[in-house]
C-alpha positions as CSV (number, residue, x, y, z in Angstrom):
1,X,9.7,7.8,17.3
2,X,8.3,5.4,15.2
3,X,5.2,7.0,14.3
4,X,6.9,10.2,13.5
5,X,9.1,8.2,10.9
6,X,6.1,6.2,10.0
7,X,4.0,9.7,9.5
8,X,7.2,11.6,7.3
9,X,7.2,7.9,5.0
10,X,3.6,8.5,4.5
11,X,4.2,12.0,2.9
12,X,7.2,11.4,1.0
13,X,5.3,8.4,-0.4
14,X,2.2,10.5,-0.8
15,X,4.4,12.9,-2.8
16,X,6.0,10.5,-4.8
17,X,2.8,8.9,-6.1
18,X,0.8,12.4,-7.2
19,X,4.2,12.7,-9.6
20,X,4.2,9.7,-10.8
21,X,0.5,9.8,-11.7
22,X,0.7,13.5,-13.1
23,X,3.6,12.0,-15.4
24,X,1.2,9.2,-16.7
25,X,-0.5,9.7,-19.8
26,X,-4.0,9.1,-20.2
27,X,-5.6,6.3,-22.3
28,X,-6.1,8.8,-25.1
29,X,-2.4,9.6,-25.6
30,X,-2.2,6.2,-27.0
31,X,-3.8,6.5,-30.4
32,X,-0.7,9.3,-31.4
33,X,1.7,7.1,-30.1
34,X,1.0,4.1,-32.2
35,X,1.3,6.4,-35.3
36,X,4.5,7.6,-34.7
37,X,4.1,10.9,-33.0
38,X,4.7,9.8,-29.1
39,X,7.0,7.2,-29.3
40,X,9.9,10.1,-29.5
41,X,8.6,11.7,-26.0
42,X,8.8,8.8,-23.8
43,X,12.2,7.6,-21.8
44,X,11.7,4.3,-22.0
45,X,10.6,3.7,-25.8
46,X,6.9,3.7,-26.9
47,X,6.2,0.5,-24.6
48,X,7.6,0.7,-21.6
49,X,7.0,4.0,-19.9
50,X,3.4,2.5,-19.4
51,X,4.4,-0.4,-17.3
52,X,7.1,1.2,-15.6
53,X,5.2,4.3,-13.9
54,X,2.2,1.5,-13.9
55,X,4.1,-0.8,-12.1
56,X,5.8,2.2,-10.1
57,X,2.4,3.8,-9.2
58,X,1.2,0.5,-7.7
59,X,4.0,-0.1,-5.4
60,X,3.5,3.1,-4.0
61,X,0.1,3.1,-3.6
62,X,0.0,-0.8,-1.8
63,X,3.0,0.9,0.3
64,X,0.8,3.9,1.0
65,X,-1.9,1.8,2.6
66,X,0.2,-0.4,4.0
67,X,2.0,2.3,5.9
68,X,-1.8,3.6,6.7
69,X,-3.0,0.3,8.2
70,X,0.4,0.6,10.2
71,X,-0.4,4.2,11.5
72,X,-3.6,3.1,12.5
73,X,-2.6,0.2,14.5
74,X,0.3,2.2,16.5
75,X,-2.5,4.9,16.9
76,X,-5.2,2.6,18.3
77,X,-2.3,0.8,20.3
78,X,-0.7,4.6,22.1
79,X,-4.3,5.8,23.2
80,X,-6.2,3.1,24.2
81,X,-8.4,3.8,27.0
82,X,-10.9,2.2,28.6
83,X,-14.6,3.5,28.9
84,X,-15.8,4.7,32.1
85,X,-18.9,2.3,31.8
86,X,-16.3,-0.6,31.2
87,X,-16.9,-2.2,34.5
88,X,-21.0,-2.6,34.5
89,X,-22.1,-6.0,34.9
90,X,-18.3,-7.4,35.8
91,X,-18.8,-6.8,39.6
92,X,-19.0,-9.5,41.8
93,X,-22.5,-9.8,44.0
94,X,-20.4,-8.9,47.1
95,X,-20.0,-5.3,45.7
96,X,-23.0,-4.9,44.6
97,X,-24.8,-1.5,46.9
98,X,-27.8,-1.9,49.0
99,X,-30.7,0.1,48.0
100,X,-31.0,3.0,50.1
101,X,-34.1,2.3,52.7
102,X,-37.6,4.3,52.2
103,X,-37.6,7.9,54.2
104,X,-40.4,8.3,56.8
105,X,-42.6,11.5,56.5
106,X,-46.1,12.4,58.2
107,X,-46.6,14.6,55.0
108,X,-49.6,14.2,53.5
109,X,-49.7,12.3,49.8
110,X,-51.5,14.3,47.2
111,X,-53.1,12.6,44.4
112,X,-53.0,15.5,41.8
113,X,-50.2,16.8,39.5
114,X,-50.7,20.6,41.0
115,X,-48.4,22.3,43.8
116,X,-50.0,22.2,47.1
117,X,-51.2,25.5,48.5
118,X,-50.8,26.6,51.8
119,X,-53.7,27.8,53.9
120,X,-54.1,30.4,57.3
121,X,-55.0,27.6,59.2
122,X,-52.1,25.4,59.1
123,X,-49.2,28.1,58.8
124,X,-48.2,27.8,61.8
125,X,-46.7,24.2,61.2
126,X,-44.4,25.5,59.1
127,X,-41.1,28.1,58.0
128,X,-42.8,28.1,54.8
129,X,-44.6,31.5,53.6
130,X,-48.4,32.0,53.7
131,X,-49.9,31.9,50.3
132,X,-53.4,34.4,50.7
133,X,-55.8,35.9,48.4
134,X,-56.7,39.0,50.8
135,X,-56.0,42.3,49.6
């Protein structure tokens, strides 16, 4: 509930501070204003429209991170999950798995990197098909 509020504060606020900078003037408008020509446009006289919607503007935008920081926390704080990997090295030396012991095989070890080819003379000591060159 909480976040949903905190998520429809975030818009309103995000609203509320592109309007108040879109009504700002830029540092340019200044120059007309101190002539005379300006001074009739603004609300709150020639002076203080500036530091009202100055002032304004920064309000909204240390509220706008302030709600983000918030948002972040209840997000991080909902959906925390641990990593499967969490758990290496915090085992105790009970738990720890033996290492599997050495199978025993009367097959012959071959010293090169190619597949072993199978002869006539020693297909009968296996299911395995007979490999020949005869045509």
């Amino acid at each position: 509930m909480l976040y949903q509020v905190l998520i429809v504060l975030l818009l309103l606020i995000a609203i509320a501070m592109i309007s108040l900078i879109l009504v700002q003037q830029g540092k340019g408008a200044g120059m007309g204003a101190s002539f005379g020509a300006g001074a009739s446009n603004t609300v709150f006289g020639s002076v203080g429209s500036g530091n009202f919607l100055t002032r304004s503007t920064w309000f909204l935008i240390i509220l706008f991170f302030g709600v983000c920081l918030a948002l972040g926390y209840l997000q991080k704080t909902q959906h925390e999950e641990t990593s499967n990997f969490s758990n290496i090295g915090d085992a105790p030396e009970a738990e720890v798995v033996e290492s599997v012991p050495a199978v025993t095989t009367d097959a012959p070890v071959v010293e090169t990197d190619a597949p072993a080819v199978k002869t006539e003379d020693n297909a009968s000591k296996s299911d395995a098909p007979v490999v020949s060159d005869k045509k």
